[in-house]
C-alpha positions as CSV (number, residue, x, y, z in Angstrom):
1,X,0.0,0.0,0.0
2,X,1.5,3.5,-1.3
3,X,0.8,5.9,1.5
4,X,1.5,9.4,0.3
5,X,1.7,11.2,3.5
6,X,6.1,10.7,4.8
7,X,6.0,10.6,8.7
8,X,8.9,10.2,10.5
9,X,8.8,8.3,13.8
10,X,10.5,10.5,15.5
11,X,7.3,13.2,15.1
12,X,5.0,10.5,16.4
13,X,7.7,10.1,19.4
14,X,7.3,13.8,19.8
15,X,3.7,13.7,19.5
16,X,3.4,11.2,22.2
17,X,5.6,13.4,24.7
18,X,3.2,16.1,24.1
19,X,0.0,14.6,25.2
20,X,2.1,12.8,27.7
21,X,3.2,16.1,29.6
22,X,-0.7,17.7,29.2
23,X,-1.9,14.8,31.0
24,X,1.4,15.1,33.5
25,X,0.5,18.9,33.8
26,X,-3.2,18.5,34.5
27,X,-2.7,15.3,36.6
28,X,0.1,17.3,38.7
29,X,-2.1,20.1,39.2
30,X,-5.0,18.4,39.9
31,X,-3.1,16.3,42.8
32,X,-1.5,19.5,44.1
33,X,-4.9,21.1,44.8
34,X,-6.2,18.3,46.3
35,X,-3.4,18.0,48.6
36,X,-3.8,21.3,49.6
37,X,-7.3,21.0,50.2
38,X,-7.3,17.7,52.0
39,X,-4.5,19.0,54.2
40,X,-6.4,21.9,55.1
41,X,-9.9,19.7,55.9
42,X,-8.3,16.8,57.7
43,X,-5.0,18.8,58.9
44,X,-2.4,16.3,57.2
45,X,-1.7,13.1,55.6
46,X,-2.6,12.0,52.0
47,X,-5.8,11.1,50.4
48,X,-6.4,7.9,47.9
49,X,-7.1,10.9,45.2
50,X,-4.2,12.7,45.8
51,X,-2.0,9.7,45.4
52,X,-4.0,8.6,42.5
53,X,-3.4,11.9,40.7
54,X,0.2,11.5,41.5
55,X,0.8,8.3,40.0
56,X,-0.7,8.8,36.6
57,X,1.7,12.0,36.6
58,X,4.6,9.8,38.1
59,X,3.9,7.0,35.0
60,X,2.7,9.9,32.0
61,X,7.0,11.3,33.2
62,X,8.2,7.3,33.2
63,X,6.7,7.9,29.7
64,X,8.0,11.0,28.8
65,X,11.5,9.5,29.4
66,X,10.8,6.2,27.4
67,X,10.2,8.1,24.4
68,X,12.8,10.0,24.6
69,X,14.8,7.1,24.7
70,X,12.9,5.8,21.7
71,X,13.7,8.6,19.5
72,X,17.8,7.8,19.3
73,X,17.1,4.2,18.0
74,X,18.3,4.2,14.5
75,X,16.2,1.1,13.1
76,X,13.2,0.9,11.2
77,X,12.1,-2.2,12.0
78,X,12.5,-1.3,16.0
79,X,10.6,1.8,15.3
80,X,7.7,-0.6,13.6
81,X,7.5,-2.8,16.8
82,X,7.9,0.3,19.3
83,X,5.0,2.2,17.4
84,X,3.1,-0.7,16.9
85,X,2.8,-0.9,21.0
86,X,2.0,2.5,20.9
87,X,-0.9,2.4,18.9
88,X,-2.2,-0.1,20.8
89,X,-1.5,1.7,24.2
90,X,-3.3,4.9,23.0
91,X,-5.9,3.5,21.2
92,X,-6.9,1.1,24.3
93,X,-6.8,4.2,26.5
94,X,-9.1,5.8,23.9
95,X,-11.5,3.2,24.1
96,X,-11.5,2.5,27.9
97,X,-11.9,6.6,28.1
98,X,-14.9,6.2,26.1
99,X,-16.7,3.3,27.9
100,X,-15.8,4.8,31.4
101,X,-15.6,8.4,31.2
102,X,-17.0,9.9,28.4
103,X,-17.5,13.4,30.0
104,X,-13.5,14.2,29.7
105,X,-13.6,15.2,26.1
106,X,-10.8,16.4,26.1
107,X,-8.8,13.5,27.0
108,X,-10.7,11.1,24.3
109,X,-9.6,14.2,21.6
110,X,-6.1,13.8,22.6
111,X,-5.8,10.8,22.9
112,X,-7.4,9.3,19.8
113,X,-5.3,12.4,18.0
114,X,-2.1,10.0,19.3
115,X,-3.9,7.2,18.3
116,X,-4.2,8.3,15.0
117,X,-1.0,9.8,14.2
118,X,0.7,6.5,15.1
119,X,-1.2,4.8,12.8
120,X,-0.8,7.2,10.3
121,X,3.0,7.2,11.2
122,X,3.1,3.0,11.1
123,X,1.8,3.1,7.5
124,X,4.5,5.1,6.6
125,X,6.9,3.8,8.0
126,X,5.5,0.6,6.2
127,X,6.8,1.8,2.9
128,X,9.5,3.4,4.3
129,X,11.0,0.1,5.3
130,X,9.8,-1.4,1.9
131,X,12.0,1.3,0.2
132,X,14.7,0.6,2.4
133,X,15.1,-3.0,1.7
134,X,15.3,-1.8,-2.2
135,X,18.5,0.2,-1.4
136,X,22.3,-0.8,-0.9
137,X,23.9,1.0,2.3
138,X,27.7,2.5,1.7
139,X,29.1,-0.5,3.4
140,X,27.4,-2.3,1.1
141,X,28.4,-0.4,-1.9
142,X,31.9,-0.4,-0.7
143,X,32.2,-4.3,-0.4
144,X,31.0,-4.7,-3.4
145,X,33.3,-1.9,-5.5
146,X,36.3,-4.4,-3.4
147,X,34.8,-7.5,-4.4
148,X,34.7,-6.4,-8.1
149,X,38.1,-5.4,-8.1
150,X,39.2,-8.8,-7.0
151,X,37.9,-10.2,-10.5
């Protein structure tokens, strides 16, 4: 299949750290203010909610950092199974965002934009590794240029 549209992984990567730090942001804030507000109600400790809020913006920075590590692998095919995953991660908290809480729009936007864009992304990078296979790298090139020499 010919997909027109050339998207890098590395701008799905990107993408993904985006949405990621909105939902750190929001999470963070949200936790804060109902620390604050527990703390001055009950005089201390932490709430269930609180530490709720705090994980999902511990694991959306856990996140962060993974793709960040994802962007300096060099290899298509690793970028094809790491996107793959991440299609199925957003799209799976699309659909569970959509049977349980429908009310946060914003979050179902968001996160079937990710969806989306990885799936646009793993088409291209389909072809992209179907291109790739067609062409010799300069190693390649060079061992053959030696090995004709020999003759």
């Amino acid at each position: 299949m010919k997909f027109r549209i050339k998207v890098k992984p590395k701008i799905s990567y990107y993408v993904s750290i985006l949405i990621c730090f909105i939902i750190l942001c929001y999470f963070a804030y949200k936790g804060i203010v109902a620390y604050i507000i527990h703390r001055e109600l009950y005089g201390g400790g932490i709430d269930t909610l609180v530490l709720l809020r705090a994980s999902i913006s511990g694991i959306m920075l856990l996140l962060i950092l993974l793709f960040i590590q994802f962007i300096k692998i060099p290899d298509l095919k690793s970028h094809r199974m790491i996107l793959r995953g991440i299609f199925i991660g957003w799209t799976s908290v699309f659909i569970i965002l959509v049977i349980v809480n429908l009310s946060s729009i914003y979050f179902v936007i968001i996160t079937a934009f990710a969806s989306l864009f990885s799936l646009i992304t793993l088409f291209s990078l389909e072809d992209q590794i179907k291109e790739e296979k067609n062409t010799l790298t300069e190693k390649e090139i060079y061992l053959l240029q030696q090995l004709a020499k020999k003759k």
